[in-house]
C-alpha positions in Angstrom: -22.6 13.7 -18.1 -24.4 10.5 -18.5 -21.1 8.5 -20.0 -19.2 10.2 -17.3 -21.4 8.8 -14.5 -21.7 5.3 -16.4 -17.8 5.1 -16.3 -17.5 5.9 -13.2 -20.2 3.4 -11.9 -18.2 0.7 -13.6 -14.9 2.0 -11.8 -17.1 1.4 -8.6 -18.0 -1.4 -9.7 -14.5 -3.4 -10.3 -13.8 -1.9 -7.0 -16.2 -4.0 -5.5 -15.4 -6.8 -7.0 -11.6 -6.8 -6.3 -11.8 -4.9 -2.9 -14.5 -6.3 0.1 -14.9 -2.9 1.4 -16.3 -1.3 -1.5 -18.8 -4.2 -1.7 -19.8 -3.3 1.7 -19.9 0.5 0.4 -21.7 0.0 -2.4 -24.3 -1.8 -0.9 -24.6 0.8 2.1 -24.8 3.9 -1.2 -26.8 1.6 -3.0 -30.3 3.4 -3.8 -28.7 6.9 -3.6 -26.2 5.6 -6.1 -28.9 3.8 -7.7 -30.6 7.6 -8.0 -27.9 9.6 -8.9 -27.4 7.2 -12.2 -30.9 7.4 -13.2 -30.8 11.6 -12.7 -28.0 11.7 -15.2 -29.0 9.3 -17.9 -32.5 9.0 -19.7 -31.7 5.6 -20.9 -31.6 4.0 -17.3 -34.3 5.6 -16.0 -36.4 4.8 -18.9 -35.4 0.9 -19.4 -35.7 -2.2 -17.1 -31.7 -2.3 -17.1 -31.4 1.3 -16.1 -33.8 0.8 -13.0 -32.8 -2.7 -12.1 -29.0 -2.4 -13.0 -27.8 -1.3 -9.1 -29.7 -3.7 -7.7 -28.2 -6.5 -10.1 -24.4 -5.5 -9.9 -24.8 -5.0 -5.8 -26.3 -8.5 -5.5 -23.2 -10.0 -7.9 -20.5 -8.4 -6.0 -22.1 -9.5 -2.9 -22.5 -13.1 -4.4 -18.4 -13.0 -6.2 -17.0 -12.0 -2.5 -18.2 -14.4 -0.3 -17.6 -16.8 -3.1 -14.0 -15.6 -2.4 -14.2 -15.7 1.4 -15.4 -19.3 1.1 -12.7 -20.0 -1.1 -10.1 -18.2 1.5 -11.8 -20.2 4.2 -12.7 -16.8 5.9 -16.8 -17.3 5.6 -16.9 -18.6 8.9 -20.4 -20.3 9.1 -20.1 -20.5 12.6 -20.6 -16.8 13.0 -24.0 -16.7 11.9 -24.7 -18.8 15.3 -24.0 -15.6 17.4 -27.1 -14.3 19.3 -27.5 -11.2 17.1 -27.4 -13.2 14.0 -30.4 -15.6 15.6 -32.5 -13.1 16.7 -32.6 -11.7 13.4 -33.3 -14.8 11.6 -35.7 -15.7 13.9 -37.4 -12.4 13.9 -37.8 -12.1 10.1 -39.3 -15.9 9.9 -41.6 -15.2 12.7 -42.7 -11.9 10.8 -43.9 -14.4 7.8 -45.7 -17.0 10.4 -47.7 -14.0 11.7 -48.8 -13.7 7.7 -51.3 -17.0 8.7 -53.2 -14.3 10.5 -52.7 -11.3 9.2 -55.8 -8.9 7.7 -52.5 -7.2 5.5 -51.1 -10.9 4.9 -51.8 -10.0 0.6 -49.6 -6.7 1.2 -47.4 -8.8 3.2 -46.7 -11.1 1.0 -46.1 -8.4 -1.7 -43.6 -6.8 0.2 -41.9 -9.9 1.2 -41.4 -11.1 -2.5 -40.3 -7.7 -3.7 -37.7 -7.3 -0.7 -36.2 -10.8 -0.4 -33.2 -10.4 -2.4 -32.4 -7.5 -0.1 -33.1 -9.4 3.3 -31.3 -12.5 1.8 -27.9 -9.5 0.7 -28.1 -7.7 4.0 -28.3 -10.7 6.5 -26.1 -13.5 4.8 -24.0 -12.1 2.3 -23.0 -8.6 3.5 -22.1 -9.5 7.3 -19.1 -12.1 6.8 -17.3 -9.4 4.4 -16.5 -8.0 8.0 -13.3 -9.8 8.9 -11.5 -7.1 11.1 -11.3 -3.5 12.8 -8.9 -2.6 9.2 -11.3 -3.9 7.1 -14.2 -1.2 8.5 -11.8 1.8 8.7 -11.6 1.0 4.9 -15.3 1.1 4.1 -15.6 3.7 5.6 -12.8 5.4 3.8 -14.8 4.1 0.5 -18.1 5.7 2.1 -16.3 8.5 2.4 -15.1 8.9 -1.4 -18.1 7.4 -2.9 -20.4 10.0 -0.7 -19.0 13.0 -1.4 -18.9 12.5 -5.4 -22.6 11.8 -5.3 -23.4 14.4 -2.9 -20.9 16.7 -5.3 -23.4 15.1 -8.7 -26.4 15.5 -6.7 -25.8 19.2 -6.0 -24.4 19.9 -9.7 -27.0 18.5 -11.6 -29.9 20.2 -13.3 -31.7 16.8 -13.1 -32.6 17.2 -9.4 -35.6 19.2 -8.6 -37.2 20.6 -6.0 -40.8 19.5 -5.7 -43.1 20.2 -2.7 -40.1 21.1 -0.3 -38.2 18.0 -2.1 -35.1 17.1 -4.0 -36.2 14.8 -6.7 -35.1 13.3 -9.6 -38.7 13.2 -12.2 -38.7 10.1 -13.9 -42.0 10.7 -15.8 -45.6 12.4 -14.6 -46.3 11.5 -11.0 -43.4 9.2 -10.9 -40.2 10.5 -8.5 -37.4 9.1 -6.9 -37.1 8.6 -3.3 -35.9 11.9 -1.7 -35.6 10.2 1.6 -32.5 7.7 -0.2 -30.6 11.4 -1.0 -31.5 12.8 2.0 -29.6 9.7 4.2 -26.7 10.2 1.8 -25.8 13.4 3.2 -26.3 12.1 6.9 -24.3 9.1 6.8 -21.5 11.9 4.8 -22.2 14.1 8.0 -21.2 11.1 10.3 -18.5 10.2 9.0 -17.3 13.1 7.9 -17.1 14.2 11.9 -16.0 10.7 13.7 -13.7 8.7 11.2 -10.2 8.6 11.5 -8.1 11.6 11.3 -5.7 9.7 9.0 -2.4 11.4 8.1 -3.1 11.1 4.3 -3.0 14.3 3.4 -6.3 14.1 1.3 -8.5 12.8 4.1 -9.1 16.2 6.2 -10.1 18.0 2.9 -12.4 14.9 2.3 -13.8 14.7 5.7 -14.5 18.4 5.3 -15.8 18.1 1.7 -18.6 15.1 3.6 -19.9 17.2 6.2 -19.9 20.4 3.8 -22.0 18.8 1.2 -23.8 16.1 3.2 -25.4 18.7 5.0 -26.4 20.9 2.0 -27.9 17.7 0.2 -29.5 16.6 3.3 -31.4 20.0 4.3 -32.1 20.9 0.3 -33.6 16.8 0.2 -36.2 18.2 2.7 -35.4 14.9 4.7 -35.4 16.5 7.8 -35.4 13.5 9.9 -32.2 12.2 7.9 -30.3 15.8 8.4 -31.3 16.6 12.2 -30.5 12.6 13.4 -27.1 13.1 11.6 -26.2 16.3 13.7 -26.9 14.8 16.5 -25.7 11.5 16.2 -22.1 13.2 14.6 -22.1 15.6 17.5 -22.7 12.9 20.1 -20.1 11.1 19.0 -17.5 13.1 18.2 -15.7 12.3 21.5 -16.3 8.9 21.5 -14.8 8.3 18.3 -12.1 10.4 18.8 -9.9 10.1 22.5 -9.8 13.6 24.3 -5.5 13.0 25.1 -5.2 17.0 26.2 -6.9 20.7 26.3 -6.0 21.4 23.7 -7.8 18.4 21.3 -11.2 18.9 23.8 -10.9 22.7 22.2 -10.1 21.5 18.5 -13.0 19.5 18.6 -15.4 22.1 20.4 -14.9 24.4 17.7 -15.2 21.8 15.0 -18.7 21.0 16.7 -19.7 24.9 16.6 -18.2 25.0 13.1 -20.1 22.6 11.9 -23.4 23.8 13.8 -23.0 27.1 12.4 -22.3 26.2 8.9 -25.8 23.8 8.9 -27.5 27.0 10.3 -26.6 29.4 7.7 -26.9 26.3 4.7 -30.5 26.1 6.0 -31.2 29.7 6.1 -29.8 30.2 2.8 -30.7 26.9 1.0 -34.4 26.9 1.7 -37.1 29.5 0.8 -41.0 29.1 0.8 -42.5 26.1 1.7 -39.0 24.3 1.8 -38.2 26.6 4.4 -41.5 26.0 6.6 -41.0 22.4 6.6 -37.7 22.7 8.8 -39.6 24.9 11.3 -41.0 23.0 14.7 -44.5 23.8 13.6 -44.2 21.8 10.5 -42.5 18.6 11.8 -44.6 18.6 14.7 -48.0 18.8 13.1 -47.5 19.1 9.4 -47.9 16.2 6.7 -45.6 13.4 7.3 -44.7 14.8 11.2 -44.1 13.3 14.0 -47.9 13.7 14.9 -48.4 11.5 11.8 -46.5 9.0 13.4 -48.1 9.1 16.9 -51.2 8.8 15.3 -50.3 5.5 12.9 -49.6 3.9 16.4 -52.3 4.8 18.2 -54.5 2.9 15.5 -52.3 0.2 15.9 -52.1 0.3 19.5 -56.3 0.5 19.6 -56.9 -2.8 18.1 -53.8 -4.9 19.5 -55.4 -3.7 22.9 -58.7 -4.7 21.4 -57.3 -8.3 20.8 -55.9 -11.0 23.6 -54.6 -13.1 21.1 -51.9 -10.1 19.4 -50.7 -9.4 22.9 -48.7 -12.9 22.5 -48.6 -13.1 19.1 -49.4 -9.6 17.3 -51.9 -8.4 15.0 -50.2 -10.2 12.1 -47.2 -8.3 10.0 -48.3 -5.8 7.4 -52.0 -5.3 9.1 -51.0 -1.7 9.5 -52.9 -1.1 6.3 -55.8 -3.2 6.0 -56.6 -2.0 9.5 -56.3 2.5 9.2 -57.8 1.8 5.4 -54.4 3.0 4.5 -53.8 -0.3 1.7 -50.3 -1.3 1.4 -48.8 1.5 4.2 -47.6 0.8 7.1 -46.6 2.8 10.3 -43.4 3.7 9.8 -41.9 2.8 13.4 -40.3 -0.3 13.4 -40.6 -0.8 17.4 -44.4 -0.3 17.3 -44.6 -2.5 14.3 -43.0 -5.4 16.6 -44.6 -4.8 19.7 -48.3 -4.5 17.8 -48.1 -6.2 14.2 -45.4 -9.3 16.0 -46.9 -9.0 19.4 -44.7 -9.8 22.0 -42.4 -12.9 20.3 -41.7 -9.9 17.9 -40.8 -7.7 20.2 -38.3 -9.7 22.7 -36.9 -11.0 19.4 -36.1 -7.3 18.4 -34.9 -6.9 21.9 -32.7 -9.5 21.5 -31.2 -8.5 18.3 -30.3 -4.7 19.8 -29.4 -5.8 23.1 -26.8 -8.8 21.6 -25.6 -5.7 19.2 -25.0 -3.0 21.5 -22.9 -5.8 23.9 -21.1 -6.4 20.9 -20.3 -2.8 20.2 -19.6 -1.9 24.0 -17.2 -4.9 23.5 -15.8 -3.6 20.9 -15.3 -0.1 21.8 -13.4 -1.1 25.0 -11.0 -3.8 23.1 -9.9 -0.8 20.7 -10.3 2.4 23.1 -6.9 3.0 22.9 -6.0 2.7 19.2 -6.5 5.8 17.9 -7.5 4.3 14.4 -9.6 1.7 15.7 -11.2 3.6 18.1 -12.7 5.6 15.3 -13.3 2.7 13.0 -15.4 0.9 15.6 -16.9 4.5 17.1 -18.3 5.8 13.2 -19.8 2.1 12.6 -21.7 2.4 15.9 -22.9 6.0 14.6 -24.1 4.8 11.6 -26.0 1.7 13.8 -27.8 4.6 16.0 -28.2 6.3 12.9 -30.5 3.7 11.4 -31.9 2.7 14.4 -33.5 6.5 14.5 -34.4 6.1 10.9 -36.5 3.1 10.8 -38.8 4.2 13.8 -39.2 7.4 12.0 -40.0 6.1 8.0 -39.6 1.9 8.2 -40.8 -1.1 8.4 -38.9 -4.5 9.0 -38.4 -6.0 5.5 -38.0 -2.5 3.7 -35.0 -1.6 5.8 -33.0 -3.6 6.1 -29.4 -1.4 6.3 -30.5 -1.1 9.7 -29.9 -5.0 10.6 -26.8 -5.5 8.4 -25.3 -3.0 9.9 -25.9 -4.4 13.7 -24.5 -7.7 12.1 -21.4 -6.5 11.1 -20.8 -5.3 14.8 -21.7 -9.0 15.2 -19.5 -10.5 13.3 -16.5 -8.0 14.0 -17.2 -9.0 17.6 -17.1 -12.5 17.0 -14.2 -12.0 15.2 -12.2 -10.4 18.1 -13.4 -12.9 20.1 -11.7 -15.8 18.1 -8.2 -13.9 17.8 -8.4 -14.0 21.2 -9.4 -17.3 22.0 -6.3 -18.6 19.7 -3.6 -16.4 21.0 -5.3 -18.1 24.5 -4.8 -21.5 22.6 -1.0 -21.1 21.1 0.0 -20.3 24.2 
């Protein structure tokens, strides 16, 4: 198994290098990817290679691509002007300033310097890969592929555990791999599974089908229930905005593919989950139980306490990564994003992140009306906004800013693809 997986990683990789969709892919797949690899090979999970070697070959495809696009004269620099593009900037600079006061500016700091390269990959090298409306239809095509093998290893292999309600790979004693990572591979397989493109390849129903199938059996057996239940939704939601309802006839093809779908997650739970695993799904559990949205609630009210406590963080926050150092809970943090800006950033933070949601869902609404009425577009641009609202549920249920960063290149690319439109326009306005 291990060779098999080894070859096929370095088939993924080639494809990355040749093929700027399959960078962006590959860099949305990474950590599950990253997972699935170490689950079916001792040697990488038991070597600095093995458990450094994703991370390497993502940042190198990133780094050979827009080496390309700058050779192609398609980097555009000017892009990274746009308002969504600032804000970001600006907000992830203004998280460090707020390290100058910061109780948690040690954990900070540690975080920071083990989560650059990502910040550096997800807001300057991923974003300008997004050159048009056909280039996202194809990552997501390449989502598509890549998701369903991995969900299709990840179900397979003997390697993944279950472990307190969890689907984990057990690198050595008290040591596991991230079950939240497999748990958002089956929900961004869930999404796109229901909203992208009904292409007429023959081979992309059956895939579609295969996504949804699997990404919600690896979701609900990861025990990631915020990751499974956000999917639903979010592929539910927008199944009719991805998709144009032209007749009767489609609005009942794609009611029953909604009940469909419902169903099948029903019985997969029912039959997938037993014990504990089981009570973890239930409303009790998620509620009140260990790592529940009570949890949550409660991580902010301790932040919200002493930013009230403190005229100064109103303006300017409590300092970024104080979550810890002030809940004795060293190194943690709160694991909602918003409160983190409004509390940790203060209120620069928080208009920043304003800004950068605000200038993205303008782009996206921009977007969305320019291609409404290309069926393939439509869907391209609808799935891409799916996975944005996806992440955005995510990281104000398990983030923090510079350890999720998918959530912001993601946003970008909306950006960018915006900005792109934009300038198409403005030159078939100037040749004429």
């Amino acid at each position: 198994m291990q060779y098999t997986l080894i070859a096929a990683f370095l088939v993924l990789f080639i494809a990355a290098l040749s093929r700027s969709a399959y960078t962006l892919a590959f860099l949305i797949l990474m950590f599950p990817l990253e997972i699935v690899l170490q689950a079916g090979s001792p040697v990488l999970r038991s070597s600095t290679i093995g458990l450094r070697g994703v991370n390497i070959a993502a940042l190198v495809v990133c780094l050979w691509n827009a080496f390309r696009l700058a050779f192609n004269g398609q980097l555009h620099l000017g892009r990274y002007a746009s308002p969504a593009s600032l804000f970001t900037i600006a907000l992830y600079v203004w998280s460090s300033v707020t390290l100058l006061w910061s109780p948690g500016a040690i954990d900070g700091l540690d975080l920071m310097s083990s989560q650059w390269p990502y910040v550096f990959i997800g807001l300057f090298l991923a974003p300008p890969l997004a050159t048009n409306i056909d280039f996202i239809i194809r990552v997501e095509k390449a989502l598509l592929i890549i998701g369903v093998g991995l969900c299709a290893v990840t179900l397979t292999s003997s390697d993944f555990t279950s472990v307190g309600g969890r689907l984990v790979v057990e690198y050595e004693a008290n040591v596991k791999s991230n079950p939240l990572a497999i748990g958002e591979l089956g929900g961004i397989a869930i999404i796109l599974g229901l909203t992208t493109w009904k292409s007429a390849a023959w081979w992309i129903a059956p895939l579609r089908w295969c996504a949804v199938l699997m990404g919600a059996a690896v979701s609900i057996r990861s025990g990631s229930r915020g990751q499974f239940l956000f999917a639903l939704v979010i592929a539910v939601a927008f199944v009719p905005i991805a998709t144009k309802v032209r007749s009767v006839k489609n609005l009942l093809v794609s009611a029953v593919a909604v009940v469909v779908v419902l169903a099948i997650s029903q019985y997969l739970m029912d039959s997938l989950l037993t014990g504990f695993a089981a009570k973890r799904f239930g409303f009790e559990e998620i509620v009140y139980g260990n790592s529940s949205t009570d949890t949550r609630l409660s991580n902010v009210s301790s932040l919200a306490s002493a930013w009230a406590a403190n005229p100064f963080a109103w303006l300017f926050g409590l300092g970024f990564a104080s979550f810890g150092q002030l809940t004795g809970s060293i190194g943690g943090y709160s694991h909602v994003l918003f409160a983190d800006a409004i509390f940790e950033l203060g209120f620069v933070g928080l208009a920043l992140l304003l800004g950068f949601i605000s200038s993205v869902l303008a782009a996206a609404i921009r977007l969305f009306v320019a291609n409404k009425d290309d069926p393939a577009a439509r869907a391209g641009v609808g799935a891409w906004i799916a996975l944005f609202v996806y992440q955005a549920l995510l990281v104000n249920k398990q983030g923090n800013l510079w350890g999720n960063i998918w959530f912001f290149m993601i946003g970008l690319v909306i950006a960018r693809l915006d900005s792109a439109r934009q300038d198409s326009a403005d030159a078939g306005i100037d040749s004429t």
